[in-house]
VOTORLO-100907 format. One record per residue (C-alpha): residue number from 1; residue in three letters; z, x, y. Coordinates in Angstrom, 3 decimals, always signed. Last residue first. Layout:
<rs>
@k = NUM r = ALA w = Z u = X v = Y
...
</rs>
This chain:
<rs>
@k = 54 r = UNK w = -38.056 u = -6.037 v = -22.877
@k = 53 r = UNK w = -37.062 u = -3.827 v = -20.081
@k = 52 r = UNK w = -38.222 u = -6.475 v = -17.318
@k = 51 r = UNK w = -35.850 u = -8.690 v = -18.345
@k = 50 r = UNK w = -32.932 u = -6.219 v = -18.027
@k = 49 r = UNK w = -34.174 u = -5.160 v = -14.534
@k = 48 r = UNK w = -33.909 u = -9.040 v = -13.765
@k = 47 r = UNK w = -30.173 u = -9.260 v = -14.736
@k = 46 r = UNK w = -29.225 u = -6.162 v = -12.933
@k = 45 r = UNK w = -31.052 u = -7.781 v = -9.683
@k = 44 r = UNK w = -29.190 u = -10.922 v = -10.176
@k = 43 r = UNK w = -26.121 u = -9.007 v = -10.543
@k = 42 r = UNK w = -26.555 u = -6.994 v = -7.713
@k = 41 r = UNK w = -27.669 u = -9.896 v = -5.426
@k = 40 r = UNK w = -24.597 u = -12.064 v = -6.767
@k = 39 r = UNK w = -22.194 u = -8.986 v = -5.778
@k = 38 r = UNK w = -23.785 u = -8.164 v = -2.567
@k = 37 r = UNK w = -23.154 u = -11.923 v = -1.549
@k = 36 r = UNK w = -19.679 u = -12.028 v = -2.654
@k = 35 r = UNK w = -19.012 u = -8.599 v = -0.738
@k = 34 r = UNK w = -20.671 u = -10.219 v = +2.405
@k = 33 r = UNK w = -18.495 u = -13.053 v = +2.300
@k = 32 r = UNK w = -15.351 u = -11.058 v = +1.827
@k = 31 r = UNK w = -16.437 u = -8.589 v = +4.413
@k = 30 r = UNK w = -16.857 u = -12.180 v = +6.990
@k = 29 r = UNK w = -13.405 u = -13.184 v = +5.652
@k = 28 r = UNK w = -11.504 u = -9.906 v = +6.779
@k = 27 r = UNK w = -13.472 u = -10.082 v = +10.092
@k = 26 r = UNK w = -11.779 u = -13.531 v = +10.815
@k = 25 r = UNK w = -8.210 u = -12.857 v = +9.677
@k = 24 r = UNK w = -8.626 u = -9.709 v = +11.715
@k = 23 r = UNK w = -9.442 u = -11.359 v = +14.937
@k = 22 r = UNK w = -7.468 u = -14.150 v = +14.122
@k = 21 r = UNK w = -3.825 u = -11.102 v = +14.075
@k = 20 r = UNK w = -5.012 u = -8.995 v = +16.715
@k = 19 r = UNK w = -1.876 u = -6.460 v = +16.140
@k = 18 r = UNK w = -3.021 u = -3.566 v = +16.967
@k = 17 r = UNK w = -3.119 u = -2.446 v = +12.760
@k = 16 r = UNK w = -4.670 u = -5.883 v = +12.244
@k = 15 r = UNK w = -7.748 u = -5.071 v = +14.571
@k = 14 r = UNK w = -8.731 u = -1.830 v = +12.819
@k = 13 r = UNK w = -8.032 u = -3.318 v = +9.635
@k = 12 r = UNK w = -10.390 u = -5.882 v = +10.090
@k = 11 r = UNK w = -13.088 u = -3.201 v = +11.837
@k = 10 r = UNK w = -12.731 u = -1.101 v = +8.549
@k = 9 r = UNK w = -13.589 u = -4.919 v = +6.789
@k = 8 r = UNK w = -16.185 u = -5.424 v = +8.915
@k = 7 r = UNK w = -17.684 u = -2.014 v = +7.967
@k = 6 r = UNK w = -17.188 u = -2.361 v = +4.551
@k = 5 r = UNK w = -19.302 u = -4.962 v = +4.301
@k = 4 r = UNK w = -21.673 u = -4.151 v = +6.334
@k = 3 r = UNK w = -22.168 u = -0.955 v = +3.897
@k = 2 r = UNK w = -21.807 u = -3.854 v = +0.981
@k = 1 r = UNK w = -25.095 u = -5.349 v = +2.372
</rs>
């Protein structure tokens, strides 16, 4: 999930720096999405190892 990511937001970049302004704009929110999303299921899964410990 974060490799994906990453890799839309290397693609965002990509399209900002020639100049495809909704292109990027859209990639750019797709990696934020994804980095939310990796986030919760890291946390959750952090959480759960926890649980498990006790």
């Amino acid at each position: 999930m974060l490799y994906y990511a990453l890799v839309f937001l290397l693609i965002a970049l990509v399209a900002a720096m020639l100049g495809f302004g909704g292109i990027a704009v859209a990639f750019a929110s797709i990696a934020k999405i994804l980095f939310v999303v990796f986030l919760i299921l890291f946390l959750v899964s952090f959480v759960m190892h926890l649980g498990r410990r006790v």
